[in-house]
PAVO-15293 format. One record per residue (C-alpha): residue in one letter; x, y negated, z negated. Coordinates in steps of 0.2 Angstrom, whole numbers, plus 2048, in hexadecimal, padded with zeros to 3 digits. Layout:
<nodes>
AXYZ;...
</nodes>
This chain:
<nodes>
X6A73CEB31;X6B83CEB36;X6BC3C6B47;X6CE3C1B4D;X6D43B0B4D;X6D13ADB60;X6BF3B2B5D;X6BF3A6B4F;X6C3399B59;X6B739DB68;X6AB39EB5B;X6AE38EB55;X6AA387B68;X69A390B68;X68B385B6A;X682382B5B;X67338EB60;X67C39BB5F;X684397B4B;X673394B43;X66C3A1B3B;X6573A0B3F;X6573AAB53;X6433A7B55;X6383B5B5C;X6333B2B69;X6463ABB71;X63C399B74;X641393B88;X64C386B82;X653384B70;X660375B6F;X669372B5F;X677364B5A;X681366B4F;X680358B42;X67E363B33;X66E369B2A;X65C360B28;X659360B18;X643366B15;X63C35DB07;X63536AAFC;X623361AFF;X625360B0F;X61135FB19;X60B364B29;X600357B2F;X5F7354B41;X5E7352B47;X5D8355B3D;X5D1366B43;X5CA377B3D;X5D7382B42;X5E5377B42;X5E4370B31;X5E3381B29;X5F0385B35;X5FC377B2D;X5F837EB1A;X5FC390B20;X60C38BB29;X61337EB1A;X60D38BB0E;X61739BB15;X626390B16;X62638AB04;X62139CAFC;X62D3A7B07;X63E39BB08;X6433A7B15;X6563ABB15;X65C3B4B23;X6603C8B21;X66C3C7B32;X66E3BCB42;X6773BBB50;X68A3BAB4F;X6973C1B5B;X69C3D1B5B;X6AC3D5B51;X6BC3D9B58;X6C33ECB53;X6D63F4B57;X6DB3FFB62;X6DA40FB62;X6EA411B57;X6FB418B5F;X70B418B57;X70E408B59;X70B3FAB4B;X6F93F3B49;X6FA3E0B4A;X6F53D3B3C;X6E53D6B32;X6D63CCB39;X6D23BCB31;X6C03B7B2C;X6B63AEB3A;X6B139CB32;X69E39BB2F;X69938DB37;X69937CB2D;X688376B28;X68C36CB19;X68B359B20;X67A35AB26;X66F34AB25;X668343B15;X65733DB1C;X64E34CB15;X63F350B20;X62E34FB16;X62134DB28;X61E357B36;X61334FB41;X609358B4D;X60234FB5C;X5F735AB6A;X5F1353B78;X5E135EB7B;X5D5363B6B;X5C936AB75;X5D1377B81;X5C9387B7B;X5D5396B78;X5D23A0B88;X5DB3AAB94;X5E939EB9C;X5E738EB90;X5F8386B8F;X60238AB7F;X611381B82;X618376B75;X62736CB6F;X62F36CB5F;X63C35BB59;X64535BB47;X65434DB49;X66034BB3D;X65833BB35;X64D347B2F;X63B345B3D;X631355B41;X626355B51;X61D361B5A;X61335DB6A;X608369B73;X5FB366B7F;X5EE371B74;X5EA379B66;X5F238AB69;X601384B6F;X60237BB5D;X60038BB54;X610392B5E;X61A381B59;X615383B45;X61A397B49;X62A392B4F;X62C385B41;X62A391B35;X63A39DB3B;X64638DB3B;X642388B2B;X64C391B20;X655392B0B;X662386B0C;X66B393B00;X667389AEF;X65438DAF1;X64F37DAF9;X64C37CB0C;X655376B1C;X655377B2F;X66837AB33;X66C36DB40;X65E362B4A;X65536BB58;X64C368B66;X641377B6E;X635375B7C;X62E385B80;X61E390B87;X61839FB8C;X61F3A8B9B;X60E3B2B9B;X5FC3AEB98;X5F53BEB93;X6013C6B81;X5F93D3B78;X5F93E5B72;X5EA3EFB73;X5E33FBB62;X5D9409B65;X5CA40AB56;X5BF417B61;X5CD425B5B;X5D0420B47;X5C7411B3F;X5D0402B39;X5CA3F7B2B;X5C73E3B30;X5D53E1B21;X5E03E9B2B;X5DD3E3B3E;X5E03D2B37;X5F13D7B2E;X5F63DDB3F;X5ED3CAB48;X5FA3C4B3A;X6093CCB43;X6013C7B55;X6023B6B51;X6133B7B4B;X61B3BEB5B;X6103B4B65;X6073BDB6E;X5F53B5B6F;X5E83C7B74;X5E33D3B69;X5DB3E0B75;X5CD3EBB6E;X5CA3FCB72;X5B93FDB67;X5B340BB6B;X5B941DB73;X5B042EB75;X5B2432B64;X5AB425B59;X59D414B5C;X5A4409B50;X59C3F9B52;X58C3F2B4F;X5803F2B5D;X56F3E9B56;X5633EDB64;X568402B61;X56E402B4E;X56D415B51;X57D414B5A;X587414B4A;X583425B47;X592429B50;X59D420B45;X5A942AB3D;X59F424B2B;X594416B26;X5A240CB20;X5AD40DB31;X5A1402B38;X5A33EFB3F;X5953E5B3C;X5933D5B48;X5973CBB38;X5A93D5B38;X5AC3D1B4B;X5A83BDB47;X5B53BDB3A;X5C13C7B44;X5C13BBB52;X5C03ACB49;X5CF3B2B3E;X5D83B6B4F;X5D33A4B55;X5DA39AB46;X5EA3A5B4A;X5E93A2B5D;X5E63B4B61;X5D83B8B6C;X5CE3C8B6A;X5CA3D0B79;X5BD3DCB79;X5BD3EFB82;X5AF3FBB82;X5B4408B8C;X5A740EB99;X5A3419BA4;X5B1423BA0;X5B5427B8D;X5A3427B86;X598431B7C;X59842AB6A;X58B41FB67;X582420B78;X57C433B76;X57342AB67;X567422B75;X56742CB80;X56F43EB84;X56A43DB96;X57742BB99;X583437B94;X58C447B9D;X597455B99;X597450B83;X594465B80;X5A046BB8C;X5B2470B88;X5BE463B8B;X5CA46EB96;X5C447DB98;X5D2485B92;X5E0483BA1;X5DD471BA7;X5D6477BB8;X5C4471BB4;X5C5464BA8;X5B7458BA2;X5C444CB99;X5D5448B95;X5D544CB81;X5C6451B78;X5B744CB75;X5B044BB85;X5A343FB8E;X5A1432B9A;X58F429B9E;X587430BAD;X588423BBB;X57C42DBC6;X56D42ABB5;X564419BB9;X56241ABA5;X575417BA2;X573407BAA;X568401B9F;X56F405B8C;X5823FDB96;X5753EDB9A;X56F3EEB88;X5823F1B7D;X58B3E4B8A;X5803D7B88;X57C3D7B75;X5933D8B74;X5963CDB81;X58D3BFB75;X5973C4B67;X5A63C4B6F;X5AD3B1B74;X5BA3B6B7F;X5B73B3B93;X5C23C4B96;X5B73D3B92;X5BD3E4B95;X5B33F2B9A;X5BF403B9C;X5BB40ABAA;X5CA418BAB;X5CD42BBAB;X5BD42FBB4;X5BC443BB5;X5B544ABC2;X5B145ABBB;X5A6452BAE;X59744EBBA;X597460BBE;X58D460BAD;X581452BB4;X57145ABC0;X56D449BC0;X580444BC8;X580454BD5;X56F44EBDB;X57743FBDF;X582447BE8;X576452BF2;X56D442BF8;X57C43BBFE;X584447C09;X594445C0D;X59843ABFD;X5AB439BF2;X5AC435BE1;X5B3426BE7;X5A1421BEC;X59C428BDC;X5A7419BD3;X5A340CBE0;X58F410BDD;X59340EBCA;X59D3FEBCD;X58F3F4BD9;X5803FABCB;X58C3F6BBD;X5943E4BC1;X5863DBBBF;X5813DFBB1;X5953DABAA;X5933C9BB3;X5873C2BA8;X58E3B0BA8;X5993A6BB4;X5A93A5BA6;X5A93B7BA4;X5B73BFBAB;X5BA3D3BAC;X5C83DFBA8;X5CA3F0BAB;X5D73FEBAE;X5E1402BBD;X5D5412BC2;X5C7409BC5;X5D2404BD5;X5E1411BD5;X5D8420BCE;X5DE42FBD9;X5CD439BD3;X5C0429BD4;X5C541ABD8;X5B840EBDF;X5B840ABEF;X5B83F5BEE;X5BA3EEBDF;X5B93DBBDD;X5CC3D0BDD;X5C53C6BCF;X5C73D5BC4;X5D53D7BB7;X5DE3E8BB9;X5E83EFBAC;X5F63FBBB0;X5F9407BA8;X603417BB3;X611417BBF;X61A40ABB6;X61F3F9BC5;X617408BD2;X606403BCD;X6083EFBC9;X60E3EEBDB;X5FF3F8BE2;X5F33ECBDA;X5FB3DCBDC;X5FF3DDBEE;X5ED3DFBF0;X5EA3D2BE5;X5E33D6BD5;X5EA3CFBC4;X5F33DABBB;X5F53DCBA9;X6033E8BA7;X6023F7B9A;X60E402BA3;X60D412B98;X620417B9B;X624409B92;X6173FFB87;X60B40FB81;X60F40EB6D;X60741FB6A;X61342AB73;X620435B6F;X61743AB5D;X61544BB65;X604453B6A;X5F6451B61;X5E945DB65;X5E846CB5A;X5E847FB5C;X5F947CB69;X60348CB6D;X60E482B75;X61947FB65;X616492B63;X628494B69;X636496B5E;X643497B6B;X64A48EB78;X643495B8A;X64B4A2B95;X65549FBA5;X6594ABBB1;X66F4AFBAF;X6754A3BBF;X66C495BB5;X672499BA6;X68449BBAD;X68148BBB5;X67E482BA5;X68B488B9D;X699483BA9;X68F472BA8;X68A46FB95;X68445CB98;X67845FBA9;X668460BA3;X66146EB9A;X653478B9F;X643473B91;X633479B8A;X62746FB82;X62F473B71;X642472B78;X646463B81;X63745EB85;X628452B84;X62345AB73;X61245AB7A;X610448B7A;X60B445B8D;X614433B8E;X623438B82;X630430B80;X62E424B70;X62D412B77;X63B40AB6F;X63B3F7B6C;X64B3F8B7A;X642401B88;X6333F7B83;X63F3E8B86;X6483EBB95;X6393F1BA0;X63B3E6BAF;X62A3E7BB4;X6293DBBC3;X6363E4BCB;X6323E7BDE;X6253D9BDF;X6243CBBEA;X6253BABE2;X6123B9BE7;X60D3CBBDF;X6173C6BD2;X60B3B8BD0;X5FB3C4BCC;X6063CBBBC;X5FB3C3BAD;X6063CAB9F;X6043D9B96;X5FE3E2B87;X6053F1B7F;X5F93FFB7A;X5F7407B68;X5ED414B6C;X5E741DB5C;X5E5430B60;X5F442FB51;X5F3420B49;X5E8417B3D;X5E7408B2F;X5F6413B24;X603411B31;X5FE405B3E;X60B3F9B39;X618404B3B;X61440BB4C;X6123FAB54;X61D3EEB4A;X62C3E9B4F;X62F3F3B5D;X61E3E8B64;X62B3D7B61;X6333DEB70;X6243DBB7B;X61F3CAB76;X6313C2B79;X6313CBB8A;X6213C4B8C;X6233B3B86;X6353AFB8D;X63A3BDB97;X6493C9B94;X6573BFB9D;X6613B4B95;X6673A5BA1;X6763AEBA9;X6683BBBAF;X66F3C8BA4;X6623D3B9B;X6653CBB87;X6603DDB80;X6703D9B77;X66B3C9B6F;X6583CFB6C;X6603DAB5F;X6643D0B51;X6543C5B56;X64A3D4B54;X6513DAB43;X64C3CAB3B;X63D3CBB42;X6393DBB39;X6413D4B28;X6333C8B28;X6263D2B2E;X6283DFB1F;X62A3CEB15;X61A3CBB18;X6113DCB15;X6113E5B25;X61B3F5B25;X6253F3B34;X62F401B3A;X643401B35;X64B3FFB47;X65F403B40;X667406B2E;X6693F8B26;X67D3F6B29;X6763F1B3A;X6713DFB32;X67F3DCB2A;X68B3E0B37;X6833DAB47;X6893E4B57;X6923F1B4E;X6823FEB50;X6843F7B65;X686405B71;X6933FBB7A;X69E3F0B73;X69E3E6B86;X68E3D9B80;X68A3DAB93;X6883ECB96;X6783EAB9C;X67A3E1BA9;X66D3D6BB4;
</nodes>
């Protein structure tokens, strides 16, 4: 890249984090580097630490990825070039001189050969708000330490130490300058959600994407078992439940969900288990009884929306008025909340419609007793029936969606503080409706972290796309846009619009980045923000291009997440996210997960030049 010579020389002053090459993702809290020269890795280098089950392996993984992959970085940060003028008549001044790359060649000769790992804590179990904070130390005589106060926050050190050791360029392997990096989680709860209720994912494949958790740090893999249209999992007590796999072979057995979460566990990922009730339910529980479950034969919206029993087909939800539905929950809660370790436990409880319990007598009889009665005590009558059945044990902890609370159809009338809400509508709206009451809030805002959208619509037989032309406008309109070509233009679904897809647009890894979603919260709402997940919800997506739709744009999430979107001047580092974000996805296709192209490949080789703005501060604070 061509810079001028005043560039050159500012570059020159530039503190030693920013000349390296490796730009970890997650941006760790602090990352100091001197400026001695390279720490030359001995090719043998080991890992070694206390003796223990997940760490050991932990340590072969880690020394093992480093030695096979010899990482050379594809692009990193660098400042962005100087260009002329827009040329005039007069002469264009001296050709720009090559910026200096920085000098790296009298490093140490103490080759580093050990990384000890020391860790307060063995024991502290990988739960919901464990501390994963750590320090990593390489010194220029050639010593690697990382501290951490458990295990997990261990496995984020040997992470990190993993991006920063890199090809020395002759195919052995170096640290570019010593480093000292104390970092830590900005939030406790990190995680994207996937959907197997819509499209089955093999165990292969939900461990490829536990792979990529762990690389990005984030530490919850949130799983949406089970949906309306498919019982994927194993419930031994009512094998029959099955039947409403979509076959025999997209079924979890309970030996599957062991080795998923141990395989999450020696990653330092938990899995956090959702079975969607009362709302979203008719697989699998009309195989034990057809009376738990109302509305399964009616058409999902009745053509016009007025009367609809659910928000996409196939319809159902467990009729909270039958004393029976209470009983199979008991029975499929219990037997999963034994083979799930977790203390979270999620249990759905959104988009409740109304118009569903028409089809239960049982559910207008319960009306009819009650005169006088909303749907709000409808929700409140399945809540105080269903709860103690969920609180089975003392650790268990409870998760749900916003409705159950914010619903403007159903929401109960008082539900519990200790329960963990997640948010998904109305963007920093919502997360301020439940914090300042006081709930904990796990933030999913759909407007910016639901991966699904923006694909189009999905449901077929659509006349919507039956229209081959953009939509009439009465004349004044029209005269109107034309003496104003860039106002906005009238749209149809097929023109300017949504395509069909109800949270359109396409969630890019930038909006996803730079959604401030504390905004408008006091410091003490602000508080009750446990972190957040994104949702991959599957309607459109299954094992064949997972990958592609999550990752990288997902990196976005767990920086924000992990170490905020501000640098230390306050400005939002969008900018400096970009090369950072780039790498990551080099390595991620390195590894075998098809992550999505973000920019052509010019981009990474030319930092900046793909910007919007050349001003490296255009986003302001």
């Amino acid at each position: 890249m061509k810079i001028s010579i005043a560039a050159a020389v500012g570059l020159l002053a530039l503190t030693m984090t920013e000349a390296v090459k490796v730009n970890p993702l997650p941006a760790p809290v602090t990352i100091n580097w001197a400026t001695s020269g390279p720490v030359k890795v001995d090719n043998n280098f080991r890992i070694v630490g206390p003796s223990h089950e997940i760490l050991s392996k932990a340590y072969a993984r880690t020394a093992s990825l480093i030695k096979h992959e010899r990482w050379t970085p594809v692009t990193w940060e660098r400042p962005i070039g100087e260009f002329p003028p827009f040329p005039t008549l007069s002469k264009r001044g001296e050709e720009e001189e090559e910026a200096p790359a920085p000098d790296n060649k009298h490093g140490s000769k103490a080759a580093l050969k050990t990384i000890n790992v020391v860790v307060a804590d063995l024991k502290a179990d990988l739960q919901q708000g464990v501390d994963e904070s750590y320090t990593l130390d390489i010194t220029a005589s050639g010593k690697g330490t990382i501290k951490a106060k458990t295990v997990w926050g261990a496995l984020h050190a040997l992470t990190t130490l993993n991006q920063i050791i890199i090809n020395d360029g002759h195919n052995g392997l170096q640290v570019e300058q010593p480093v000292h990096i104390a970092d830590g989680p900005k939030y406790t709860h990190r995680g994207i959600m996937y959907d197997t209720g819509r499209n089955f994912y093999p165990i292969k494949d939900l461990q490829k994407q536990i792979d990529a958790l762990s690389y990005a740090k984030f530490n919850v893999f949130h799983w949406h078992i089970t949906d309306s249209q498919s019982w994927p999992i194993e419930i031994k007590k009512h094998p029959q439940m099955t039947k409403d796999a979509y076959s025999a072979r997209e079924v979890y057995s309970q030996k599957d969900v062991a080795a998923l979460i141990k395989y999450g566990r020696e990653r330092g990922v938990r899995v956090v288990p959702e079975i969607d009730m009362p709302g979203h339910s008719a697989a699998g529980w009309l195989q034990l009884d057809k009376k738990a479950v109302t509305c399964a034969d009616s058409w999902w919206d009745n053509d016009g929306w007025t009367h609809h029993s659910a928000v996409e087909p196939n319809p159902g939800q467990l009729d909270i008025s039958y004393d029976g539905a209470y009983k199979l929950i008991k029975d499929v809660y219990s037997e999963l909340g034994k083979v799930f370790t977790d203390n979270l436990f999620h249990v759905g409880s959104d988009e409740l419609q109304t118009y569903c319990f028409n089809y239960s007598s049982s559910a207008m009889d319960w009306f009819k007793q009650r005169p006088g009665s909303t749907y709000a005590d409808f929700a409140q009558y399945y809540l105080d029936k269903a709860l103690p059945i969920y609180r089975d044990k003392p650790s268990r902890r409870l998760m749900m969606w916003e409705d159950i609370v914010l619903s403007p159809d159903m929401p109960a009338k008082k539900v519990p503080k200790d329960i963990i809400l997640q948010s998904w509508n109305k963007g920093t709206d919502n997360i301020k409706a439940l914090t300042s009451q006081g709930y904990d809030v796990v933030v999913s805002s759909a407007d910016f972290l639901y991966l699904d959208c923006g694909h189009g619509g999905w449901v077929t037989n659509d006349p919507r796309y039956n229209v081959n032309e953009p939509p009439a406008v009465p004349q004044a309109v029209q005269d109107a846009l034309d003496a104003n070509p860039s106002s906005n233009v009238l749209a149809s679904v097929n023109y300017g619009g949504a395509g069909a897809s109800w949270c359109a647009p396409y969630k890019t890894w930038q909006r996803i980045y730079d959604y401030d979603f504390t905004k408008g919260l006091t410091a003490e709402e602000a508080k009750h923000v446990i972190g957040g997940e994104a949702a991959m919800w599957s309607e459109q997506a299954d094992a064949h291009n997972v990958d592609s739709k999550v990752w990288p744009r997902s990196a976005a999430w767990a920086e924000s997440l992990w170490s905020g979107n501000r640098n230390a001047e306050g400005y939002k580092r969008t900018t400096e996210l970009s090369a950072r974000i780039l790498e990551f996805r080099e390595r991620l296709v390195a590894r075998g997960i098809s992550a999505s192209a973000l920019v052509p490949k010019y981009c990474l080789q030319h930092p900046h030049h793909c910007d919007l703005f050349k001003d490296q501060k255009a986003l302001g604070k």
